[in-house]
Backbone as CSV, one residue per row, in Angstrom:
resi,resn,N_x,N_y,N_z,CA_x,CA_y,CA_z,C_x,C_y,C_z
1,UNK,3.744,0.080,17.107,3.057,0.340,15.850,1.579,0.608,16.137
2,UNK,1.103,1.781,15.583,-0.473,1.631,15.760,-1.285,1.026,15.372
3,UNK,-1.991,0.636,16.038,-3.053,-0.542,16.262,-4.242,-0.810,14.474
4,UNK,-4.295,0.719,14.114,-5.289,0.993,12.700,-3.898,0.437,11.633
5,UNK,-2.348,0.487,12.050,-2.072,-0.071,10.657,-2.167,-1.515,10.415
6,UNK,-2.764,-2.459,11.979,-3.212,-3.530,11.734,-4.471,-3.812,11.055
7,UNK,-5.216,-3.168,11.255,-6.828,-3.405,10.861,-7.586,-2.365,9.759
8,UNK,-6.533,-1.812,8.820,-7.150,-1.076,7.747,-6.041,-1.448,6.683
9,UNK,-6.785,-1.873,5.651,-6.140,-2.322,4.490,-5.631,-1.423,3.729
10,UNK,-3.942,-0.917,3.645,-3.883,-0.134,3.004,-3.768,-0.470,1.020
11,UNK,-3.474,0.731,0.198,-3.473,0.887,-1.271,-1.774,0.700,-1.265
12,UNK,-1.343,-0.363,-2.271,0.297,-0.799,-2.319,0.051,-0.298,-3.328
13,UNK,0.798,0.609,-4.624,0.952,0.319,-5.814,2.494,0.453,-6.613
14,UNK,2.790,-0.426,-7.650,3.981,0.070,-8.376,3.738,0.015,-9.794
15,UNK,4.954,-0.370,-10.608,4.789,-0.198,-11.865,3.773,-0.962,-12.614
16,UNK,3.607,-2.307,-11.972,3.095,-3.366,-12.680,2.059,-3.983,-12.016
17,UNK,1.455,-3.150,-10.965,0.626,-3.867,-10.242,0.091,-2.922,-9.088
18,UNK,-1.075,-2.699,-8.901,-1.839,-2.093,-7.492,-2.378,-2.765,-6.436
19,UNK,-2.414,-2.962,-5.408,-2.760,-3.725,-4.053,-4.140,-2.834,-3.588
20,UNK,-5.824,-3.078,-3.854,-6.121,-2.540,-2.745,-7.347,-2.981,-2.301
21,UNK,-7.777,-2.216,-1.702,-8.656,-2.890,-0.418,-9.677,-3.463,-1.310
22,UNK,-10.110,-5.251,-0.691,-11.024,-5.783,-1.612,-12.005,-5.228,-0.826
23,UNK,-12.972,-5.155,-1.919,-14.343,-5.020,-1.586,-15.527,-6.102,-2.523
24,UNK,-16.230,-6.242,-2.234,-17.641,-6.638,-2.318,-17.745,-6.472,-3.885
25,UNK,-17.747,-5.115,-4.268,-17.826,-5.102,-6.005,-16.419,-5.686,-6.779
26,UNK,-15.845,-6.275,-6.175,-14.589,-6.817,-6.609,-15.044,-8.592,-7.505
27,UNK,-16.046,-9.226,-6.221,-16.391,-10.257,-6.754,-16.874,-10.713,-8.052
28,UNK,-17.281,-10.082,-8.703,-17.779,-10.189,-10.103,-16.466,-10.701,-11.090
29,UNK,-15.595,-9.488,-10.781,-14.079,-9.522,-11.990,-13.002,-10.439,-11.073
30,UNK,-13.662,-11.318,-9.523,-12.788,-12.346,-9.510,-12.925,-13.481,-10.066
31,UNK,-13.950,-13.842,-9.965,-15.212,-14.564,-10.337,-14.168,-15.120,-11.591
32,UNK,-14.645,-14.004,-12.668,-13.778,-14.535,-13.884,-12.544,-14.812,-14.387
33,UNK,-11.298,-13.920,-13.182,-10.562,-13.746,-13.627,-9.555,-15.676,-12.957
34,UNK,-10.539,-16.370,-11.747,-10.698,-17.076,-11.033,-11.014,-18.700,-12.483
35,UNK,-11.936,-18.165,-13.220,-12.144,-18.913,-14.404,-11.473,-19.234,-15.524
36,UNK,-10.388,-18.483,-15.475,-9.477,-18.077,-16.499,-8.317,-19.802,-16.529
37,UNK,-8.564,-20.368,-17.663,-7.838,-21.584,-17.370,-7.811,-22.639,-16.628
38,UNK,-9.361,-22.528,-16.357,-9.740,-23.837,-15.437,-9.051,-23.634,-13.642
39,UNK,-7.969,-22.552,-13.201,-8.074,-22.193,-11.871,-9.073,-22.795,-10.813
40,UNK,-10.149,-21.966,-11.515,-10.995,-22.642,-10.137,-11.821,-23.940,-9.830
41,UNK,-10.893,-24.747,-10.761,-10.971,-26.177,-10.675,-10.302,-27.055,-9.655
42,UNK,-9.213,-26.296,-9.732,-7.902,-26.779,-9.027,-8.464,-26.931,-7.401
43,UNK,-7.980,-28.554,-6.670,-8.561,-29.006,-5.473,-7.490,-28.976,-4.714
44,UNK,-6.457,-28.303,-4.722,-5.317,-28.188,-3.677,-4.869,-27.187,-3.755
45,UNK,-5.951,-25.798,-3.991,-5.545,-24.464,-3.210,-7.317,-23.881,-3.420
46,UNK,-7.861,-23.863,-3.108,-8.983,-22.611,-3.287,-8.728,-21.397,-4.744
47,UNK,-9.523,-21.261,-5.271,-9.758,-20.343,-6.340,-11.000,-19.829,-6.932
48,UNK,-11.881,-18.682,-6.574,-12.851,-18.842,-6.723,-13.132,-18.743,-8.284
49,UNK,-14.816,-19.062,-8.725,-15.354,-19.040,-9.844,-16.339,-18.122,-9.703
50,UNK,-17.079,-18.013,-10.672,-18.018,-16.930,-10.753,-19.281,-17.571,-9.830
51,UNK,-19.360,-18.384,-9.287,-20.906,-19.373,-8.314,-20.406,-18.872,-7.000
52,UNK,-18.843,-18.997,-6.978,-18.683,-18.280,-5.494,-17.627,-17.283,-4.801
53,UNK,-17.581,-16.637,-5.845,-16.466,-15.617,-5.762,-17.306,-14.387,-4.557
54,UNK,-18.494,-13.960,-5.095,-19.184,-13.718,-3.993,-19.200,-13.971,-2.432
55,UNK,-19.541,-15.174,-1.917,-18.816,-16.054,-0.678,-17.481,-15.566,-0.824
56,UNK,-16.768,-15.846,-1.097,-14.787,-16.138,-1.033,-14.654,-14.320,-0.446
57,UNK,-15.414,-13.528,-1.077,-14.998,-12.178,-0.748,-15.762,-11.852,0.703
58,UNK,-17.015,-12.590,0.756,-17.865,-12.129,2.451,-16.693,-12.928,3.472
59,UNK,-16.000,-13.973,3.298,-15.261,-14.374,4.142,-14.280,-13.616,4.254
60,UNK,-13.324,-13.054,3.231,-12.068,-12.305,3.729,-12.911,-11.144,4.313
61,UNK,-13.639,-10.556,3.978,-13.988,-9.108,4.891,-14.517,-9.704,6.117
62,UNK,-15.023,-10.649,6.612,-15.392,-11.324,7.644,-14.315,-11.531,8.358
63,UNK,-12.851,-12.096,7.948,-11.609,-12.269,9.005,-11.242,-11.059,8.833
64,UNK,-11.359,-9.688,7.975,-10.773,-8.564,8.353,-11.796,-7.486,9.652
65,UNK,-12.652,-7.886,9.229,-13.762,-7.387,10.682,-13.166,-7.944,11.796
66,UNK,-13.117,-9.374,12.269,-12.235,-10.185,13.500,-10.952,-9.728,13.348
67,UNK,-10.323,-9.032,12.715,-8.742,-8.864,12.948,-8.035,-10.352,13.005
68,UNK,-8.443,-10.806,11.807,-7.370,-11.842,11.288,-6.982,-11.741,10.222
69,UNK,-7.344,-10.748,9.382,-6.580,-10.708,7.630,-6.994,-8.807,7.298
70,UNK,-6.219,-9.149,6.330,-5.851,-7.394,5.553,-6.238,-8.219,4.257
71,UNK,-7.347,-8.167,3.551,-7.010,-8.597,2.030,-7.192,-7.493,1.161
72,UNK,-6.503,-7.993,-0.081,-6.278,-7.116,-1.304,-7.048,-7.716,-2.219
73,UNK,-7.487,-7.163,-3.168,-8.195,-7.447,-4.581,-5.949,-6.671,-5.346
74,UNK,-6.134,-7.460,-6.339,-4.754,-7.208,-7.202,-5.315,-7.172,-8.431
75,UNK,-4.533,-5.945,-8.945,-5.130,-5.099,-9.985,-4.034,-5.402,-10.971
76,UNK,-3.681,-5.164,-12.607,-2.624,-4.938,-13.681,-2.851,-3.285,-13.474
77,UNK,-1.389,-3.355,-14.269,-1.187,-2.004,-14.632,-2.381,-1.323,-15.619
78,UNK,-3.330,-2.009,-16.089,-4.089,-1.402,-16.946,-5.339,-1.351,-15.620
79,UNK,-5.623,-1.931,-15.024,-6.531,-1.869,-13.514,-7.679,-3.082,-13.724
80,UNK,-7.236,-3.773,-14.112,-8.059,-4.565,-14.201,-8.075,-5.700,-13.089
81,UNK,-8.308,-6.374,-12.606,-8.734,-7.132,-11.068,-8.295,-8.399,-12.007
82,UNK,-6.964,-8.981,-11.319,-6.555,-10.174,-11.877,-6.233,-11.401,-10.558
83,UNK,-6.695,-10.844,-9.590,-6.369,-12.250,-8.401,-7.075,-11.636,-7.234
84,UNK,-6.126,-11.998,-6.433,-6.353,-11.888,-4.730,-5.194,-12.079,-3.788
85,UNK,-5.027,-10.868,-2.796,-3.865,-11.604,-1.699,-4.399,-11.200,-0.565
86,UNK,-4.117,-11.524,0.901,-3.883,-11.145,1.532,-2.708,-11.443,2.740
87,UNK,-2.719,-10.021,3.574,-2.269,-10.679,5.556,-3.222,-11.871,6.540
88,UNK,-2.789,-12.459,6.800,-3.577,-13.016,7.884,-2.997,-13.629,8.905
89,UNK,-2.995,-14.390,9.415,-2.384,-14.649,10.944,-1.789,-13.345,11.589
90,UNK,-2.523,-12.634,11.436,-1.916,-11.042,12.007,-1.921,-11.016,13.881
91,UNK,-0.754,-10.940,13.855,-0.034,-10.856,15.197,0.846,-9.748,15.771
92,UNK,-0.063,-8.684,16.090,0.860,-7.396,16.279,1.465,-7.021,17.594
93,UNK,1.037,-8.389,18.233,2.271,-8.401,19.808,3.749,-9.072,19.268
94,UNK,3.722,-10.121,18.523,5.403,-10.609,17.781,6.888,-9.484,17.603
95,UNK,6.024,-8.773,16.465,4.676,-8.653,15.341,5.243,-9.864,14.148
96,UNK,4.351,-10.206,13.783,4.108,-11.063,12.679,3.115,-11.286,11.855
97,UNK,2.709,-11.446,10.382,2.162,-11.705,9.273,2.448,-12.850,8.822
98,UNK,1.024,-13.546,8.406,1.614,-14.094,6.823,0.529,-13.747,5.922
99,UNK,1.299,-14.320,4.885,1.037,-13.347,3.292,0.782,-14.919,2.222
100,UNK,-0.361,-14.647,2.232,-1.649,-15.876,1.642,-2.906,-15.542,0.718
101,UNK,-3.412,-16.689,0.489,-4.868,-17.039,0.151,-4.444,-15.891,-1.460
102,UNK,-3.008,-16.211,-2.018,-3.013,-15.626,-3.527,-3.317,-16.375,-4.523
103,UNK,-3.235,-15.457,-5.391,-3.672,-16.291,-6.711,-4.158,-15.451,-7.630
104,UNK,-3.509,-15.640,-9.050,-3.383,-14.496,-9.908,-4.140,-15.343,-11.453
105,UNK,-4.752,-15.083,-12.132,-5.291,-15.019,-13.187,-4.086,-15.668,-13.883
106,UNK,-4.105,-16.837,-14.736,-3.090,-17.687,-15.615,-2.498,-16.613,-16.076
107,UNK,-3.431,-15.327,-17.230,-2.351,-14.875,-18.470,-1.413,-13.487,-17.613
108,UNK,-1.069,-13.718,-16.733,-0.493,-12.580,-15.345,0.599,-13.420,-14.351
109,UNK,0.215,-14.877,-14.501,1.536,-15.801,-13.354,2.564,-15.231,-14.201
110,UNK,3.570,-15.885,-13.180,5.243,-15.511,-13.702,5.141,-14.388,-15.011
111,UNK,4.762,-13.318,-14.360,5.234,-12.322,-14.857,5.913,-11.564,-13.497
112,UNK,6.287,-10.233,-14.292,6.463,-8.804,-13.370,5.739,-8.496,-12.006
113,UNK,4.361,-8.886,-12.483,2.946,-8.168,-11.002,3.086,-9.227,-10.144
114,UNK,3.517,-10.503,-9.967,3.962,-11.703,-8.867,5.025,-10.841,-8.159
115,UNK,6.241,-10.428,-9.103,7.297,-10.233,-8.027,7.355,-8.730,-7.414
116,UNK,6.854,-8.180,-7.845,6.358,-6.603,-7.278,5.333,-6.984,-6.182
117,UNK,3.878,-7.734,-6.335,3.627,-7.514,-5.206,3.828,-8.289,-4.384
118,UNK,4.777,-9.037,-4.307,5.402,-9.664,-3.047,6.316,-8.409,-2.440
119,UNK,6.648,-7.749,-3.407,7.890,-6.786,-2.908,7.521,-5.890,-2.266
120,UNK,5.669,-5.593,-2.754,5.275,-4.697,-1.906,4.526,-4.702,-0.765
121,UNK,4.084,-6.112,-0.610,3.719,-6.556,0.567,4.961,-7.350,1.804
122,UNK,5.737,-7.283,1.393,6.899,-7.399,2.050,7.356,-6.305,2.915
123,UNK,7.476,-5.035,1.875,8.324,-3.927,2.569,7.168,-3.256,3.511
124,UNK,5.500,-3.869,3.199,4.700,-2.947,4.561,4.832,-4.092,5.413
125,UNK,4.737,-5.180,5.324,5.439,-5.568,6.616,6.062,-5.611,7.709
126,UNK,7.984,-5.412,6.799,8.856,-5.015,7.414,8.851,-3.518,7.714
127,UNK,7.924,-3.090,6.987,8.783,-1.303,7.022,7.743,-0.377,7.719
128,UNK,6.244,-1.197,7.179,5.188,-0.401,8.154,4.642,-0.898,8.889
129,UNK,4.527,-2.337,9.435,4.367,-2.767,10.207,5.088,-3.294,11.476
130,UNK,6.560,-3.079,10.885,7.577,-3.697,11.950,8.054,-4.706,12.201
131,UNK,7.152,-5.945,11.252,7.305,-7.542,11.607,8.735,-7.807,12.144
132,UNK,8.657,-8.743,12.792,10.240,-9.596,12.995,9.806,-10.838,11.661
133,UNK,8.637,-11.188,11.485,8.844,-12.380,10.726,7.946,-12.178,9.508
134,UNK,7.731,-12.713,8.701,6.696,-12.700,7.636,6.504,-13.996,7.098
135,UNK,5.406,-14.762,7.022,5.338,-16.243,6.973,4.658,-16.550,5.551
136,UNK,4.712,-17.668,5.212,4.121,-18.154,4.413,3.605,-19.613,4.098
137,UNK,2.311,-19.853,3.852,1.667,-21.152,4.001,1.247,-21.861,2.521
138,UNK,1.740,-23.057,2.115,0.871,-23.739,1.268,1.188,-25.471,0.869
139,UNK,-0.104,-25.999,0.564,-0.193,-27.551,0.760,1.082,-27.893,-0.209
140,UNK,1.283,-29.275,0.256,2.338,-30.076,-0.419,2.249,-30.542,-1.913
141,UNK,0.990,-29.928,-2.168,0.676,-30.428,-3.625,0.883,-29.093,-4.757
142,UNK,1.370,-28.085,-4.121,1.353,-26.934,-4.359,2.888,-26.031,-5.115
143,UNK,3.275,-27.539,-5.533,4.375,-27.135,-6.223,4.723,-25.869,-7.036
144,UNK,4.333,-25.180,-7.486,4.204,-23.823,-8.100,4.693,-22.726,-6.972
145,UNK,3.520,-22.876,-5.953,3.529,-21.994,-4.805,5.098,-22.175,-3.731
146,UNK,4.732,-23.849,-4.011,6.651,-23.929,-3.417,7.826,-23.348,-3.475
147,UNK,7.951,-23.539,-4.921,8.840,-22.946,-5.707,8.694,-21.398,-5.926
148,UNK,7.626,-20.789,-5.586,7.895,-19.189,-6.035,7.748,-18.471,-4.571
149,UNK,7.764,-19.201,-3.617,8.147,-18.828,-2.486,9.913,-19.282,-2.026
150,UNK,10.347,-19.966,-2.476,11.470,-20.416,-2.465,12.298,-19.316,-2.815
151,UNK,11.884,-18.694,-4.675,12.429,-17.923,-5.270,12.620,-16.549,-4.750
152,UNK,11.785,-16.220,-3.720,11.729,-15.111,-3.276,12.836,-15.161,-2.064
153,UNK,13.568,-16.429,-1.063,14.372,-16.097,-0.496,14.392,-16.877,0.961
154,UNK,12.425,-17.359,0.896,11.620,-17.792,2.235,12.673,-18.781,3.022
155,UNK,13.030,-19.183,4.105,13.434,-20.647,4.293,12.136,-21.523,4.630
156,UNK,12.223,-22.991,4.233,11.306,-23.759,5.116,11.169,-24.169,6.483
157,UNK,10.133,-23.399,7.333,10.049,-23.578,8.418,10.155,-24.886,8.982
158,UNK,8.854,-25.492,8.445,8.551,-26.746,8.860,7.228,-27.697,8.372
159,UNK,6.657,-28.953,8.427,5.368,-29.449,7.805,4.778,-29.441,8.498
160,UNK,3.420,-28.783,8.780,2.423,-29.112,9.411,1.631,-30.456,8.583
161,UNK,1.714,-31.692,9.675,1.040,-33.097,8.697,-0.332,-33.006,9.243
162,UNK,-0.971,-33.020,7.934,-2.323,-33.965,8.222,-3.342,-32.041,8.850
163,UNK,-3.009,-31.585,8.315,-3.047,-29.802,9.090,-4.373,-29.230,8.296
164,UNK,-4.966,-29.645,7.015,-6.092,-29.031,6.883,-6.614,-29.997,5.836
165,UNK,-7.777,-29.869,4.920,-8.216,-30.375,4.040,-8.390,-29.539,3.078
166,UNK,-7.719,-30.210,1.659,-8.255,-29.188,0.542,-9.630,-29.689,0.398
167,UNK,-10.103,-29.023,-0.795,-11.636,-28.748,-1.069,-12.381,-30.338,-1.605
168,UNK,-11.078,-31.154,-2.245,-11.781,-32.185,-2.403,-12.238,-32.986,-0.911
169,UNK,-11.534,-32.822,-0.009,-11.709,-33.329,1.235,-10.502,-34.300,1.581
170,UNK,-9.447,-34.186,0.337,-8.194,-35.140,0.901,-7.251,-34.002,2.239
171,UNK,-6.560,-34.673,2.904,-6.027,-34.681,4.080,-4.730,-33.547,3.301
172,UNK,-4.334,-32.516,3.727,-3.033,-31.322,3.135,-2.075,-31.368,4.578
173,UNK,-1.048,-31.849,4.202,0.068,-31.141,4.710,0.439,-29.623,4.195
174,UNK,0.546,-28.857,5.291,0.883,-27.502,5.528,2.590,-27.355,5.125
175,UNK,3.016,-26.674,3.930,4.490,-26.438,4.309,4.272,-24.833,4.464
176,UNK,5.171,-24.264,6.061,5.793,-23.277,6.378,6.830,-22.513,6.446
177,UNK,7.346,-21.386,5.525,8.071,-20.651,5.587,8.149,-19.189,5.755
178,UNK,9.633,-18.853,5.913,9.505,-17.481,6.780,10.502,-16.594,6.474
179,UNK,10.230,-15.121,6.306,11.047,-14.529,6.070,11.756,-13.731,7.360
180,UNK,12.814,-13.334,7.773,12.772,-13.068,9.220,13.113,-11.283,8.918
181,UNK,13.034,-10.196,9.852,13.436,-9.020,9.331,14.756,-8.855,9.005
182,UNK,15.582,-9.481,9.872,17.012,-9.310,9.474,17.451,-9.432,7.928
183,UNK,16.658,-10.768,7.236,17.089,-11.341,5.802,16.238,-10.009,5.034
184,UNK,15.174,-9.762,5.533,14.626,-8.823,4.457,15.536,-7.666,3.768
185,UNK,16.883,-6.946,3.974,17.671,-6.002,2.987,17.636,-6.904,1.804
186,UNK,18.493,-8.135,2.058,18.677,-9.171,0.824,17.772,-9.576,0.213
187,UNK,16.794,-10.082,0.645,15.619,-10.206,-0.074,14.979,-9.082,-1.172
188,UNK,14.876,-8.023,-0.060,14.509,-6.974,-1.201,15.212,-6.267,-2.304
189,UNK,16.929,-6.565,-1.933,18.046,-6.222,-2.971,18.003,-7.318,-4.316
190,UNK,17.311,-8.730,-3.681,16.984,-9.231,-4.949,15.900,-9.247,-5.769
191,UNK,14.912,-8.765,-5.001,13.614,-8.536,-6.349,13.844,-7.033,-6.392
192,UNK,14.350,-6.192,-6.200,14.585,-5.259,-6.911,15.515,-5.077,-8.260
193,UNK,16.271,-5.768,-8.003,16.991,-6.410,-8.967,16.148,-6.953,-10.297
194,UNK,15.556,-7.748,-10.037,14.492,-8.488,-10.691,13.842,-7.415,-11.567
195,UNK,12.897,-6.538,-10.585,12.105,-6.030,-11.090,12.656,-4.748,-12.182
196,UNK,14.289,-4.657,-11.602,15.149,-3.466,-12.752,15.296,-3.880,-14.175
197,UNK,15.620,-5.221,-14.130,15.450,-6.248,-15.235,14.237,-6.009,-16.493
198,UNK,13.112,-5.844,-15.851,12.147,-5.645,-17.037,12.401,-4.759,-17.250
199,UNK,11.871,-4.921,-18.854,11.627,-3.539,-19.432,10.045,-2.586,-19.070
């Protein structure tokens, strides 16, 4: 695989949702969209607010300069900037990804634009990147994130204990899961499915 489809963020888009390269003027409409329902309150995942949505965006372009992340600014179908995702642990000798640091604006969860852009950061994975694996990381307190990684198909790898600190400074167990390329037809036969479902 060539080396630039590791280190240039490409544009995902589908019906209900656009993937693209964050930038710098992004921070403003994360800021708020980060504010939306008290989000960036929450001490067991990161979410920025409008004091440091600014920061939160110099760091992802900072691990995409080092070749450790691909991030996205995530757009609605109307284009409006409602979260954040990206690649990171990018490993293009495996090859392997994982697919992190999300988080979508309250009036946008469990809808349509969750399971599309998993679907579409999935299939550049598997399809333009080549992965054998595609991973996924989040603390034990993170029940939401558990469960909608579950839903998508992930198995649980394993716990990393005692593996990082959330923001209040309590101690996070890491849970890891993984999608492998082989499972990905099924996987994607079921959120396509999904996504035929809406209207």
């Amino acid at each position: 695989m060539a080396s630039d489809a590791w280190s240039t963020v490409p544009t995902l888009a589908g019906r209900h949702v656009r993937l693209v390269p964050l930038r710098a003027e992004h921070a403003a409409a994360l800021g708020r969209a980060g504010e939306e329902g008290g989000l960036s309150a929450l001490t067991y995942t990161f979410v920025p607010g409008r004091d440091d949505a600014g920061a939160y965006v110099e760091r992802a372009l900072a691990m995409q300069a080092a070749g450790d992340a691909l991030p996205f600014a995530v757009l609605d179908a109307a284009g409006e900037v409602v979260g954040s995702t990206r690649f990171y642990h990018l490993d293009p000798g495996v090859p392997r990804a994982t697919i992190g640091y999300t988080w979508y604006a309250i009036h946008v969860q469990r809808t349509p634009l969750n399971t599309e852009a998993k679907r579409l950061l999935l299939a550049y994975a598997f399809e333009a990147l080549g992965c054998a694996a595609v991973a996924f990381e989040t603390s034990h307190l993170n029940h939401r994130s558990q469960a909608a990684i579950e839903r998508l198909g992930a198995r649980r790898d394993g716990i990393l204990r005692a593996h990082l600190r959330h923001r209040d400074g309590s101690l996070r167990d890491t849970y890891v899961y993984s999608i492998l390329a082989g499972e990905w037809p099924a996987v994607r036969t079921r959120l396509d499915a999904r996504l035929e479902n809406v209207a």
